[in-house]
N, C-alpha and C positions, 0 to 999 in steps of 0.2 A: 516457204509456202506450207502451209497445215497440209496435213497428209489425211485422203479422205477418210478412211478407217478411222481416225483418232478423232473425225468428227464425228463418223456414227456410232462408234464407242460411247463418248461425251453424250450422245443423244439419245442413247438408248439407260445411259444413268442416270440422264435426267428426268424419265420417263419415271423409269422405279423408282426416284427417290419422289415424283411426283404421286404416283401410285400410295407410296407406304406412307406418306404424309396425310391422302385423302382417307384410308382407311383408318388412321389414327385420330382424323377429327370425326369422322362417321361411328367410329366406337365409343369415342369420348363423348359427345352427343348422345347419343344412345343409351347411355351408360348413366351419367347428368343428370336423365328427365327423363322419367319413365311416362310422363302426360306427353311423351310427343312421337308420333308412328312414323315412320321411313315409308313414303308414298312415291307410285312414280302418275303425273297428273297425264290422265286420257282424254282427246277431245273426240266430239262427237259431232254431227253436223250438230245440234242445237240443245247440246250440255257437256258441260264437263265434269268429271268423277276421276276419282284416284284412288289408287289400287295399291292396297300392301300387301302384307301377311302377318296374320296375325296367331297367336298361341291356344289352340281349345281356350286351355286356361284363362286366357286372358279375354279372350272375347264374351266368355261366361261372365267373365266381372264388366266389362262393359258393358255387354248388350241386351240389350231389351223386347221384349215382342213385338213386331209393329201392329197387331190387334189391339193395346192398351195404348196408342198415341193419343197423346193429351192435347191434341190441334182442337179435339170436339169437344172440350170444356165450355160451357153457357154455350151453346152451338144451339139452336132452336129450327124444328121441321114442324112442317105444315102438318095437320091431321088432315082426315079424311072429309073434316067439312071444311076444309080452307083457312083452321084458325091455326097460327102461332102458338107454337106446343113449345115449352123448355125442355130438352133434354137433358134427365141424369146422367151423370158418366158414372157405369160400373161397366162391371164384364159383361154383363146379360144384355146391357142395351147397344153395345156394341155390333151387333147381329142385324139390324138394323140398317135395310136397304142403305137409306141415305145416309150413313153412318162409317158405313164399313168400306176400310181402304186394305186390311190384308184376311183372310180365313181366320174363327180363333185355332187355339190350339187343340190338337186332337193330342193330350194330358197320358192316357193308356199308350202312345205310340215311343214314349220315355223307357220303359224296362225293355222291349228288342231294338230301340238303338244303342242302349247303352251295352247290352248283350252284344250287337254286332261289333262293338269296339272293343271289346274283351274276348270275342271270340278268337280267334285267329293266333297259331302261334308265331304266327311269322310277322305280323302284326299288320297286316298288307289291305286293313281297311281303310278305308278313300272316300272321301266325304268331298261333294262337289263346290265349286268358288260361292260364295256369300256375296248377298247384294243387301247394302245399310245403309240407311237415309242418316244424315246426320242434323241435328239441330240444336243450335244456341237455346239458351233459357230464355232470351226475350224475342225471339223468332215463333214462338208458339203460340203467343198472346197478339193476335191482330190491332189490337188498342194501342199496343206497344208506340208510343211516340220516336222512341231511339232506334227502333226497327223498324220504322213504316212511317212513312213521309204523308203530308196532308193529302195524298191522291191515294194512298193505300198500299203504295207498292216499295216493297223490301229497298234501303240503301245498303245493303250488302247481302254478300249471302251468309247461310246459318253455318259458316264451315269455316274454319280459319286455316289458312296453308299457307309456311314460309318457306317459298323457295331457296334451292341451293344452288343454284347456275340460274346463269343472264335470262332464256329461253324461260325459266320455271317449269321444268319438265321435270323434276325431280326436286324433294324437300319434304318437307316435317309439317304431319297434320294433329294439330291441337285434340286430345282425347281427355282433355282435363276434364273436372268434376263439370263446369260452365256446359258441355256441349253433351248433347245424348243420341246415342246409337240407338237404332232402331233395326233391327233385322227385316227387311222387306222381302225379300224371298232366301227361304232358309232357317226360317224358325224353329223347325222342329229340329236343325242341325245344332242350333242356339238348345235347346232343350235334350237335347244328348250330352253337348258338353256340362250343362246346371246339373243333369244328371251324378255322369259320372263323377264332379267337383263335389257335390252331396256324400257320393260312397264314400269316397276319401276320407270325406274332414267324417263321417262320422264313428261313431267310440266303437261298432262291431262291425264295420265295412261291412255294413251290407245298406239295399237299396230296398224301398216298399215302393211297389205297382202303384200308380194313383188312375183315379177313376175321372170321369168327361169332366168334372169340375175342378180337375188338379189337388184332390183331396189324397194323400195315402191312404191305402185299405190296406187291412191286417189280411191277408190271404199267404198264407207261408207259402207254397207251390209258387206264388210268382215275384215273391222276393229273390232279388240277385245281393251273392255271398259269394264278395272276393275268394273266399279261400277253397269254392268249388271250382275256380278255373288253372288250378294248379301252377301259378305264377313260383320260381324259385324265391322271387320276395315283393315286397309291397311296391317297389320301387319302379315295378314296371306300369304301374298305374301311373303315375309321375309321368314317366316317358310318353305315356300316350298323350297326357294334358299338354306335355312340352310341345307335342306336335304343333303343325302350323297350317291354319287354312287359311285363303285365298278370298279377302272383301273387297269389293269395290263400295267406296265412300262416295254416296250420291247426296247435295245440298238438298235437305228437304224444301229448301227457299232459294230460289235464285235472287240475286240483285235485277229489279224492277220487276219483279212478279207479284201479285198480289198475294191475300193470305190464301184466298178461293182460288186464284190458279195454281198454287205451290201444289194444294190437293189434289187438284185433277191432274196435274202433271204427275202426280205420283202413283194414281189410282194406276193411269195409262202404263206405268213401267210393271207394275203386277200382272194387268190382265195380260199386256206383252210376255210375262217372267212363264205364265200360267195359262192363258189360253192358247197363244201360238205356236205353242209345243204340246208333242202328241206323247202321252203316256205310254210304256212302253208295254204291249201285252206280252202275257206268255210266250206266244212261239216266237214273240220277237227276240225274247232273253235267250230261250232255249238254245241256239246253237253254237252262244258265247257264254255263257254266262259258268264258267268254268270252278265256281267255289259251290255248286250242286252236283253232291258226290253222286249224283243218280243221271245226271248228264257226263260227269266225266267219267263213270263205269260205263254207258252206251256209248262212250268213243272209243273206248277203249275196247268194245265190243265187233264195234267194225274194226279198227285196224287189225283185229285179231282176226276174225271172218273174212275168207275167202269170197261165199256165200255173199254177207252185205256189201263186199264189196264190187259189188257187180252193179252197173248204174240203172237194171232195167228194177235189181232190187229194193237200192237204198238212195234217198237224196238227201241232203241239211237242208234243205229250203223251209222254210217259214212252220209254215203249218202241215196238218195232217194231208193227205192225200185228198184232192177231191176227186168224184166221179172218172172224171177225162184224164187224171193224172198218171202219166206213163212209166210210173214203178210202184211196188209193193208198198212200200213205208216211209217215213222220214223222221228223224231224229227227235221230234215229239213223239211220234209210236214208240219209237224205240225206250225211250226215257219213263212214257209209261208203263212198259210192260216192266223194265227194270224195278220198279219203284214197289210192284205188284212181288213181282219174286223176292226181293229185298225188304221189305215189307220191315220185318224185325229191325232192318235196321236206322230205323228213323227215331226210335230211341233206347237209352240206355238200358241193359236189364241184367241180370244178376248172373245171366249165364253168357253175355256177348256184350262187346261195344258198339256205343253208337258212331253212324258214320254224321249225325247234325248233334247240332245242339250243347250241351255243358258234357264236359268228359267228351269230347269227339275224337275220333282218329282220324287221321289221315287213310283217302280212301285208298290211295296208292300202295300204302301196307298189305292189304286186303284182295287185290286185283288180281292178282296170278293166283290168290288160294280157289275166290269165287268165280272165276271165267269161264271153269269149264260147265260150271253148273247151267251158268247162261246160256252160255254157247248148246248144250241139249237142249234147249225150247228152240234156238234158235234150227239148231238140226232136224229137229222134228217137220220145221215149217219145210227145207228146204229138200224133205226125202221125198214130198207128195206129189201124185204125178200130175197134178193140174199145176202144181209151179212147176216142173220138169217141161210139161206144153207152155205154161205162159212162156219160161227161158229161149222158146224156141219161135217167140214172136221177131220175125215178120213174116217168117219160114210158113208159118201155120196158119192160115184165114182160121180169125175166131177168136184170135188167144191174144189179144191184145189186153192190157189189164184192166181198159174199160169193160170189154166184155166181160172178164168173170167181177168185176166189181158190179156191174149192173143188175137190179133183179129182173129176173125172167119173168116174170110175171106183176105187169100193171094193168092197173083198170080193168082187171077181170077178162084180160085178151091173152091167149097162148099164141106168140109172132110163130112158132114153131121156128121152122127151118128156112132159111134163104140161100140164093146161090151167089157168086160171084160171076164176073163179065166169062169167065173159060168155064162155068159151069159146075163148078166145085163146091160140093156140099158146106156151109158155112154155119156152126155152131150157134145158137141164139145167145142174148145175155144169159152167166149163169146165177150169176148172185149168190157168189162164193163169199161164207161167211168170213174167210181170212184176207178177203183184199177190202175189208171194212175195218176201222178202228177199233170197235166196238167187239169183232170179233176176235181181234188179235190182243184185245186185253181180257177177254171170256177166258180164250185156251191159255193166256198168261195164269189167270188162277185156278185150272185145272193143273196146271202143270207143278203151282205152287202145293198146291196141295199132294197132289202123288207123286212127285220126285224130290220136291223141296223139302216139303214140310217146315219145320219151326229150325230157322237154323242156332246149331253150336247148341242143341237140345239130344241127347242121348238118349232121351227117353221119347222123343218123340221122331221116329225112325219114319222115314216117308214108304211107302208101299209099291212103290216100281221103281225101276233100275231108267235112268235115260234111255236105253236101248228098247226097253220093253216099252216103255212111251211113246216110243216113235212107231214100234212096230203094231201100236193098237191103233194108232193115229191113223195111218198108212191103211188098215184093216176098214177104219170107219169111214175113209175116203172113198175106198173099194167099193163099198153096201151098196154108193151112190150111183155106181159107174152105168148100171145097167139100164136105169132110167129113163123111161119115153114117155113124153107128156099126153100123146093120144092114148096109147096102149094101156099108162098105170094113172092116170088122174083122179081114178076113182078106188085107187088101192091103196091096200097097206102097206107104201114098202119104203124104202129107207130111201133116201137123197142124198145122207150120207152129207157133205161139207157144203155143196152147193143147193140150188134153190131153197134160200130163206125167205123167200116170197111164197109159199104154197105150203097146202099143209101135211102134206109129208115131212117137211122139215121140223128139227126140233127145237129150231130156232123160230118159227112161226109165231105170233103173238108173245115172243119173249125178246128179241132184238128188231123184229120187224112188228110196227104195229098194224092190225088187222084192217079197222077199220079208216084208217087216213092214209096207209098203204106206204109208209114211208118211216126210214130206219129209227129204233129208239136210244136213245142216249141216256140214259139215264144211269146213275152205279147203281140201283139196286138191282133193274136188268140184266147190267154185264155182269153180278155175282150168278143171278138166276142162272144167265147161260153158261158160266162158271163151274156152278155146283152139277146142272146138267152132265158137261163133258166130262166131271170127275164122275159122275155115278155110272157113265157109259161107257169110260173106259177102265174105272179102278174095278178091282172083284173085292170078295169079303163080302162082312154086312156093311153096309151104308146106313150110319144112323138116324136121319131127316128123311127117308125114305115116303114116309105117311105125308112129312109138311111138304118134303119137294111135289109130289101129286099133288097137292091141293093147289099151292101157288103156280103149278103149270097150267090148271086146268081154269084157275082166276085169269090167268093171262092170255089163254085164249077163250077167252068169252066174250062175246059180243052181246049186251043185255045181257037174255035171262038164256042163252044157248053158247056152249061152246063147241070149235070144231072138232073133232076126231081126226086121229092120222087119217083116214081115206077123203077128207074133207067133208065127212057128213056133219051137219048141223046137231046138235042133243040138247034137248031142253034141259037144265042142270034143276036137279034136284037136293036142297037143303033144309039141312036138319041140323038145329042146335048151332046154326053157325057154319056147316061144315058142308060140304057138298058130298051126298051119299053115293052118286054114282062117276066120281070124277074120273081123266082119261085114263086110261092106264100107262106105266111108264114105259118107254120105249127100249129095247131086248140092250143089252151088254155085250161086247165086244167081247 
């Protein structure tokens, strides 16, 4: 009797010797006939397509855009009085409601992908799967007798696949000269690879920008030159072209479809590729999107911060904080302010590196040098005593972050004061400039300026120390503290951080606007209020001294009056351009 070991012995060599037989006819195939792709065949309820992988390189030599399909060769649309119009085929008429089956090419968006593929030294850029109609040469000619039966409709389809098992679940798809690839979603990935194949083959590796018409332009600044991205040798361009992306081969012709259906079945897989997926905005990137050395410095910001780490402080959710939202900031505030004191580092310059771009460092280098510097703006927010009261929300009627995000003053109504059900004095909104966006990237460039200044610059020394920042900060939150809207509404006194709704504040008609009553977003604003908290809490001369007056006094103007710190109205008086009696600036900390 056979001994059952010695049959699963037997059974498991018969496997590997099955194994290394299948592998040596799939190489030697392979190998054979470079016209033929190793595909594995997909079905779908009402199509089937087959998916390989294909080489940059090689997909550059195949493939084509599918805005230049020649399906609309003698194609003819109705004009506008009902007559039969022939249509020329170039690129331009392409554009052409009834014409157009994929977007053209946007030609400029060639030199930052092909950048994005040389950037990286770890090589870790990812280009997503390719979807590419395939079509025979007598599959595109409707007339075609061999392709299209007396009723119109395809006897085969425009794709030829020879399976390699019973099922045809796998096998070899014909890429010879006879059949043409079309790139249907993914063309500009098609156009990164033409790209980069272009630097290679040519005699000074380098790349020319081309302009909407796919024209190169002579602009030096935007040519890419292999030998700026410090490669050890040419070789690694190679290695990227080797790389392999992911197509799925769709028949541009089914068997019994006609020439007019094959179109609109195809039109339908684009507007599918492109309208039923949502673009992804900003805050949707921001709290993954980890090759943005300005997002991975703010994460690195929190896990350093005791402070952000607090959840009444910091969230990663999506976006910026709205009104109701029950902590200080989120990982877009965060990202912005970084971006503001970091500034220098978004490109290269003769006295520091850049953390984007050609010559980039890795930001990780840099992280333990720059932390601490962050971490003082961030200190500075967490010494104030209105976020010491918000920290101490639910403890405190009043101090919810809604309340101090909210401004105190709308519609020309002071709520004053309210009480709670036990009777307890309750705060109104305050309209604290730093539970705004707009106000925590204001103090973001106050702080760049007087503590930062120009980094990895000797010569250009910043003027306070983090400590003394904080303590002037802390000083101009104080001015506010005393504040009574019956008692001083018609005074000159300070508000100090809160109510940026009224005009005591120095944020009045510069973050808030006057007459529509609601926050302004604007950058030129947030420098305004910017340069503001630098002139009020730096000392020294402050050089813009005259322009900052004038552009305060432009921006709280309503017509031909602007307000005054006590809120009086002044008819503004100009001369030459300039206004003669503008407000005066607001005293220095």
């Amino acid at each position: 009797m056979t001994n059952p070991l010695d049959i699963a012995k037997q059974t498991l060599e018969q496997r590997k010797q099955f194994a290394e037989s299948l592998r040596i006819l799939l190489e030697e195939a392979k190998n054979t006939n470079m016209e033929k792709l190793l595909v594995t065949k997909v079905d779908n309820l009402r199509y089937t397509s087959y998916v390989g992988a294909v080489s940059f390189k090689q997909f550059a030599s195949i493939g084509r855009f599918a805005h230049t399909l020649d399906w609309f060769t003698n194609k003819t649309i109705k004009n506008k009085l009902g007559e039969d119009v022939a249509v020329i085929r170039d690129d331009r008429d392409i554009k052409n409601e009834d014409l157009i089956t994929q977007r053209p090419i946007n030609y400029p968006r060639q030199r930052d992908l092909v950048h994005y593929l040389l950037s990286y030294e770890d090589n870790d850029a990812k280009f997503p799967p390719i979807t590419a109609v395939v079509l025979s040469s007598d599959s595109m000619k409707k007339e075609n007798a061999k392709f299209y039966n007396a009723d119109g409709k395809a006897v085969r389809n425009s794709i030829s696949f020879s399976p390699l098992d019973t099922k045809g679940d796998i096998g070899f798809l014909d890429i010879s000269e006879e059949y043409v690839v079309y790139a249907l979603d993914g063309q500009h990935r098609l156009l990164a690879f033409n790209g980069l194949v272009d630097l290679w083959n040519s005699s000074d590796k380098s790349l020319k920008a081309k302009n909407s018409s796919g024209v190169p332009v002579n602009n030096e600044e935007k040519i890419i030159r292999l030998e700026e991205y410090g490669f050890d040798n040419d070789s690694f361009v190679q290695d990227i072209l080797n790389q392999k992306v992911v197509v799925e081969f769709i028949p541009g012709v089914y068997k019994g479809e006609t020439f007019l259906d094959s179109i609109s079945r195809v039109r339908s897989h684009f507007i599918d590729y492109n309208d039923k997926s949502e673009k992804l905005k900003k805050q949707d990137i921001a709290p993954i999107d980890d090759r943005d050395p300005f997002i991975k410095f703010a994460k690195y910001a929190v896990a350093e911060s005791e402070f952000l780490g607090k959840k009444e402080i910091f969230t990663s959710v999506k976006a910026a904080p709205s009104r109701g939202s029950a902590f200080l900031l989120t990982l877009v505030n965060l990202r912005q302010m970084v971006s503001i004191i970091f500034r220098d580092k978004e490109q290269k310059t003769e006295k520091g590196t850049s953390w984007y771009g050609k010559g980039s460092v890795k930001v990780e280098k840099e992280l333990d040098m720059y932390i601490p510097l962050f971490l003082g703006l961030i200190n500075s927010i967490s010494n104030l005593s209105d976020i010491k009261s918000y920290l101490e929300t639910p403890k405190v009627p009043g101090t919810t972050a809604k309340n101090f995000r909210s401004p105190s003053y709308q519609n020309k109504q002071w709520k004053g004061t309210i009480k709670d059900e036990e009777g307890s004095i309750i705060d109104n909104d305050k309209g604290h400039v730093l539970f705004t966006t707009v106000g925590l990237m204001a103090l973001s460039y106050a702080y760049k300026n007087l503590v930062v200044g120009t980094l990895d610059d000797d010569e250009n020394q910043p003027s306070l120390s983090k400590d003394e920042f904080i303590k002037r900060l802390k000083k101009f939150e104080q001015s506010g503290e005393g504040f009574d809207y019956e008692k001083d509404k018609n005074s000159e006194v300070s508000v100090g951080l809160r109510h940026i709704s009224l005009p005591q504040s120095i944020f009045y008609g510069v973050l808030f606007e006057i007459s529509k009553e609601k926050m302004i977003v604007r950058e030129p604003s947030v420098k305004l209020a910017g340069e503001l908290l630098t002139y009020i809490l730096g000392d020294g001369d402050f050089e813009n001294k005259e322009k900052l007056q004038q552009t305060l006094t432009s921006n709280r103007t309503v017509r031909d009056i602007y307000y005054d710190w006590d809120g009086t109205p002044i008819k503004i008086e100009i001369s030459d351009g300039k206004v003669r009696n503008p407000i005066k600036l607001p005293p220095r900390i």
